[in-house]
N, CA and C atoms as an extended XYZ file, in Angstrom:
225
Properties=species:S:1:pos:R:3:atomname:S:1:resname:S:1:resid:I:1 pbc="F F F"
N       -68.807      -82.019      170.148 N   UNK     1
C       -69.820      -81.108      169.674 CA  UNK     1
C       -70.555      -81.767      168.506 C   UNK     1
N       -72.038      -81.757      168.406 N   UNK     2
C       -72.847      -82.190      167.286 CA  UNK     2
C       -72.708      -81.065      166.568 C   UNK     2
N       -73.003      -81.947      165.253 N   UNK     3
C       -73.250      -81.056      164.218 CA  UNK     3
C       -74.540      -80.847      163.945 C   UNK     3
N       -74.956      -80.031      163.596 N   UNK     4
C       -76.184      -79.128      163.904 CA  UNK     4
C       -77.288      -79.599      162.559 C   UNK     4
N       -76.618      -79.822      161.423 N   UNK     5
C       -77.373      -80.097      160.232 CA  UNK     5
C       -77.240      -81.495      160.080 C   UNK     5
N       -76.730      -82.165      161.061 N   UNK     6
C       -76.996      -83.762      160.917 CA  UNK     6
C       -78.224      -83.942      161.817 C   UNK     6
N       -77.998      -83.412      163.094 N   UNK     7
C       -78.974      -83.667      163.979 CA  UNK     7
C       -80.593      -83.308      164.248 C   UNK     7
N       -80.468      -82.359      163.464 N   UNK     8
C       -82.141      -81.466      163.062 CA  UNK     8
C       -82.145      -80.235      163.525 C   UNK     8
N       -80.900      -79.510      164.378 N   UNK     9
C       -81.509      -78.852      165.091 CA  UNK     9
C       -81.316      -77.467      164.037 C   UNK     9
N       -80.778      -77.449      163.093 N   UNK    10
C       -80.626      -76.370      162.325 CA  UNK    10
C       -82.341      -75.712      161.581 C   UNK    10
N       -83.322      -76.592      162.276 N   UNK    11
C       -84.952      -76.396      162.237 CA  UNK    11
C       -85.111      -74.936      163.229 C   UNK    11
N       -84.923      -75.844      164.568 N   UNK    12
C       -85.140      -74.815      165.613 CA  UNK    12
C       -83.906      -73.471      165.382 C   UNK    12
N       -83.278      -73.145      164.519 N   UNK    13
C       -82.234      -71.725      164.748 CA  UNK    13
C       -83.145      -71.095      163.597 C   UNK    13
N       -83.498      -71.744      162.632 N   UNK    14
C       -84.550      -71.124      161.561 CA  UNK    14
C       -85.983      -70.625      162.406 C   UNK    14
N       -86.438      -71.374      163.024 N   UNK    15
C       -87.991      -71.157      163.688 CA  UNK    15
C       -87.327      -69.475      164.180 C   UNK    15
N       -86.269      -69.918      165.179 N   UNK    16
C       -85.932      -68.390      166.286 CA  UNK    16
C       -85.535      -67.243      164.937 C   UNK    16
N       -85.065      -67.494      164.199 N   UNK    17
C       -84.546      -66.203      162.984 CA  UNK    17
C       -86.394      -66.010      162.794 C   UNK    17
N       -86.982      -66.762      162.345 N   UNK    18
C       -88.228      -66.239      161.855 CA  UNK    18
C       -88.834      -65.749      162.753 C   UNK    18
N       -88.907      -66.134      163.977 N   UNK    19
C       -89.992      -65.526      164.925 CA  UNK    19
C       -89.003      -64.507      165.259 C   UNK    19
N       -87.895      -63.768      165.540 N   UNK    20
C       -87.602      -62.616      165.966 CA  UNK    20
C       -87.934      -61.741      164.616 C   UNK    20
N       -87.762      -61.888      163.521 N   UNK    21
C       -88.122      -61.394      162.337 CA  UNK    21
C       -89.673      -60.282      162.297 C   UNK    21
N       -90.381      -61.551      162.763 N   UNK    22
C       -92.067      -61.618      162.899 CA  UNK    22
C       -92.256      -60.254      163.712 C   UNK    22
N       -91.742      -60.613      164.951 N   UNK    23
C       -91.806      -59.928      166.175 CA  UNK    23
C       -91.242      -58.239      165.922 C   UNK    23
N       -90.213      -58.094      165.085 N   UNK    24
C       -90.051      -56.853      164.377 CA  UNK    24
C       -90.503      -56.124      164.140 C   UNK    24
N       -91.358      -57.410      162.649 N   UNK    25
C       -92.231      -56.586      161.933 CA  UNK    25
C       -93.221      -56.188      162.559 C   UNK    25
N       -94.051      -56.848      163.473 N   UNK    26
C       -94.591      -56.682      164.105 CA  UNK    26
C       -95.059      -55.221      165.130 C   UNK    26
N       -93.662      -54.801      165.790 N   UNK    27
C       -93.376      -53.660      166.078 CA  UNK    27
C       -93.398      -52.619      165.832 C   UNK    27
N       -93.275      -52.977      164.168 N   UNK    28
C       -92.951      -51.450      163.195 CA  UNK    28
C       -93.993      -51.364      163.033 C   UNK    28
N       -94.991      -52.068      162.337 N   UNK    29
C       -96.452      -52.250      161.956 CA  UNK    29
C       -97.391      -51.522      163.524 C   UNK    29
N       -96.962      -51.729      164.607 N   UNK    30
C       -97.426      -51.336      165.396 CA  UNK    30
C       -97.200      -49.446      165.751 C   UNK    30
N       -96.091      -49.729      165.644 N   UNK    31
C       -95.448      -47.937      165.818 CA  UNK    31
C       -96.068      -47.157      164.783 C   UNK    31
N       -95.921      -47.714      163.567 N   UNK    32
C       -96.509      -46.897      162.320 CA  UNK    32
C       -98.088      -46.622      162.244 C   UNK    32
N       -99.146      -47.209      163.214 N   UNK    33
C       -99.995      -47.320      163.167 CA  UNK    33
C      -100.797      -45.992      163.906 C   UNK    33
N       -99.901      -46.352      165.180 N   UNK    34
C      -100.333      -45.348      166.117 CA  UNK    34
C       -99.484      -44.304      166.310 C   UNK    34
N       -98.998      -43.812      165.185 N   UNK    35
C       -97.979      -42.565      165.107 CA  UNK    35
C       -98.686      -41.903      163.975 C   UNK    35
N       -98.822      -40.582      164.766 N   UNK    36
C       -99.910      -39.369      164.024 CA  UNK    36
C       -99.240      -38.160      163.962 C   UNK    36
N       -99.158      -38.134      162.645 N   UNK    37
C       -98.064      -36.924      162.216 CA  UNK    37
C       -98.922      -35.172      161.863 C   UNK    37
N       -98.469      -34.310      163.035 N   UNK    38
C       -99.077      -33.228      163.030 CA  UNK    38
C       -98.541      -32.282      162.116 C   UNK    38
N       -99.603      -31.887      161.129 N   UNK    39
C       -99.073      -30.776      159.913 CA  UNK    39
C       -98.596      -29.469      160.556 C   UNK    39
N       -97.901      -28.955      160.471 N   UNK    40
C       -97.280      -27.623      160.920 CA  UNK    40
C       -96.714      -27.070      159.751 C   UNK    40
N       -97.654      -25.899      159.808 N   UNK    41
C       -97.467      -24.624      158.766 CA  UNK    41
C       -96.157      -23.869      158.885 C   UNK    41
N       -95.551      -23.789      157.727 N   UNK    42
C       -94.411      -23.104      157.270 CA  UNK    42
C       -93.961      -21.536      157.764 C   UNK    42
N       -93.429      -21.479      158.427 N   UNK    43
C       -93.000      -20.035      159.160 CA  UNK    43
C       -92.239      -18.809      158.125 C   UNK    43
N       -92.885      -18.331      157.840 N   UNK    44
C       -92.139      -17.310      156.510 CA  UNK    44
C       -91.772      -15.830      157.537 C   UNK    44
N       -90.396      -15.914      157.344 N   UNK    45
C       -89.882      -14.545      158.390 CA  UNK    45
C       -89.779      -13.338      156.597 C   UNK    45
N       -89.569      -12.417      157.275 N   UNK    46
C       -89.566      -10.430      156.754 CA  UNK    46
C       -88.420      -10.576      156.726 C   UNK    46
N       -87.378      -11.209      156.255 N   UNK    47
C       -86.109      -11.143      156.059 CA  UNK    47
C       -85.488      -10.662      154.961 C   UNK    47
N       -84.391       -9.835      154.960 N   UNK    48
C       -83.779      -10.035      153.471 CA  UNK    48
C       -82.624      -10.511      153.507 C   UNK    48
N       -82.040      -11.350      152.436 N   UNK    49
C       -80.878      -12.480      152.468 CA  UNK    49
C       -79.310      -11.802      152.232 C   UNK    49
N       -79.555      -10.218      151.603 N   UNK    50
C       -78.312       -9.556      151.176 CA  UNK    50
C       -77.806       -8.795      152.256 C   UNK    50
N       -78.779       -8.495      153.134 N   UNK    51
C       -78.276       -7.535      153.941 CA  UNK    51
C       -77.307       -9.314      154.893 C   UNK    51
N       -77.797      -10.145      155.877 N   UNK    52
C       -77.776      -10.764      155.890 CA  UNK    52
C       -75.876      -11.364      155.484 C   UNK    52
N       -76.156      -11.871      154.480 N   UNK    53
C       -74.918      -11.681      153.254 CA  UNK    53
C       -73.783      -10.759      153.168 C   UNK    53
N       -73.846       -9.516      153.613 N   UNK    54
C       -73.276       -8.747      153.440 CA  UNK    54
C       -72.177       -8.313      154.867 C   UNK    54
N       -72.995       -8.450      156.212 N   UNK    55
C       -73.071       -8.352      157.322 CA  UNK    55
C       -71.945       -9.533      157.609 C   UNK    55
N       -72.147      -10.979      157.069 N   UNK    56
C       -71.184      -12.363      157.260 CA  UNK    56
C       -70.079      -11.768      156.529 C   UNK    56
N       -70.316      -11.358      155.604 N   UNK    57
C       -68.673      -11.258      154.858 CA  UNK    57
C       -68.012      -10.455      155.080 C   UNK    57
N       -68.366       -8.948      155.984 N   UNK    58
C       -67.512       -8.455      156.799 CA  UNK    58
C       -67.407       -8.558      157.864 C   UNK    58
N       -67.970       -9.536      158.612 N   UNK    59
C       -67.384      -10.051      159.547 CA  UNK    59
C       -66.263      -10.651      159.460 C   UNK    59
N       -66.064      -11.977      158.547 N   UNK    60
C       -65.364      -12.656      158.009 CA  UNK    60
C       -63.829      -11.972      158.125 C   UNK    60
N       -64.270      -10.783      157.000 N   UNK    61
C       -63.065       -9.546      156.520 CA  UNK    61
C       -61.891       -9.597      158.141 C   UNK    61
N       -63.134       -8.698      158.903 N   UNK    62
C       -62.220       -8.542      160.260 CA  UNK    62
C       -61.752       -9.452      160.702 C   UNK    62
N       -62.381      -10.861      160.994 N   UNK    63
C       -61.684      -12.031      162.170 CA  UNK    63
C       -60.483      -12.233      161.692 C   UNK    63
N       -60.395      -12.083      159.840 N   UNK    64
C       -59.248      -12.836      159.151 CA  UNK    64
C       -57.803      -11.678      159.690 C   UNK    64
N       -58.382      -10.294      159.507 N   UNK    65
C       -57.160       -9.300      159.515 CA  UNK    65
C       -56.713       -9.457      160.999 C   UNK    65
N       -57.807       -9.340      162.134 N   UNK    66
C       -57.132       -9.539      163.554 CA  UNK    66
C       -57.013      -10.228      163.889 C   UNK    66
N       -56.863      -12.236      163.290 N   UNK    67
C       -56.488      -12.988      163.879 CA  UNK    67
C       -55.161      -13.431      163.242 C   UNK    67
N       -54.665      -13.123      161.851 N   UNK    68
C       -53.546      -13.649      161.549 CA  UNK    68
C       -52.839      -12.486      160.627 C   UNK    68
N       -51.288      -12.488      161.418 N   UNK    69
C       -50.546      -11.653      160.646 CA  UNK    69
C       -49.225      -12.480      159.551 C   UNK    69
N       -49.727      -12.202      158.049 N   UNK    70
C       -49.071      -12.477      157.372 CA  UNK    70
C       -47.404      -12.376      157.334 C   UNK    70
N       -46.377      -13.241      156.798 N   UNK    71
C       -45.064      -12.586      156.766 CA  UNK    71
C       -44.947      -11.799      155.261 C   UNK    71
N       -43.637      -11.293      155.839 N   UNK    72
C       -43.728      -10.368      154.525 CA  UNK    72
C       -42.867      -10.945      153.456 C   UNK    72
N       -42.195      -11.880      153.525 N   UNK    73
C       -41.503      -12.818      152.579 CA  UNK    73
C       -42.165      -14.157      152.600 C   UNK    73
N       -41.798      -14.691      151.420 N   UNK    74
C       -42.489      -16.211      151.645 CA  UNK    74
C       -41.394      -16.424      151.346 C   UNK    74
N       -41.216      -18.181      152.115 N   UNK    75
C       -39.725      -18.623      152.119 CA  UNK    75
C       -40.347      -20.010      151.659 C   UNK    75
């Protein structure tokens, strides 16, 4: 096997790193160009956050009481 930095060829593995590099950038520069970003207005709902709030945490309440029964000693 040659060695690569005696023989020159450690030129040509630099050329291919740079030109796939190029070719990248290239890509992105291209995508970013022709990519058109549509403004879309903010959707504001009639909500209120307590009721909401209030509704989760008794839910919560129940799943906890009918899914697990405590012992009555701790050991």
């Amino acid at each position: 096997m040659q060695n690569p930095f005696e023989t020159g060829h450690i030129r040509n593995y630099i050329l291919l790193y740079v030109s796939v590099v190029v070719i990248m950038i290239l890509f992105f520069l291209a995508g970013t160009l022709y990519y058109d970003v549509e403004k879309i207005d903010k959707k504001i709902f009639d909500t209120v956050n307590k009721d909401v709030e209030t509704v989760s945490h008794q839910e919560k309440k129940e799943k906890s009481f009918t899914k697990f029964k405590l012992l009555e000693k701790a050991y």
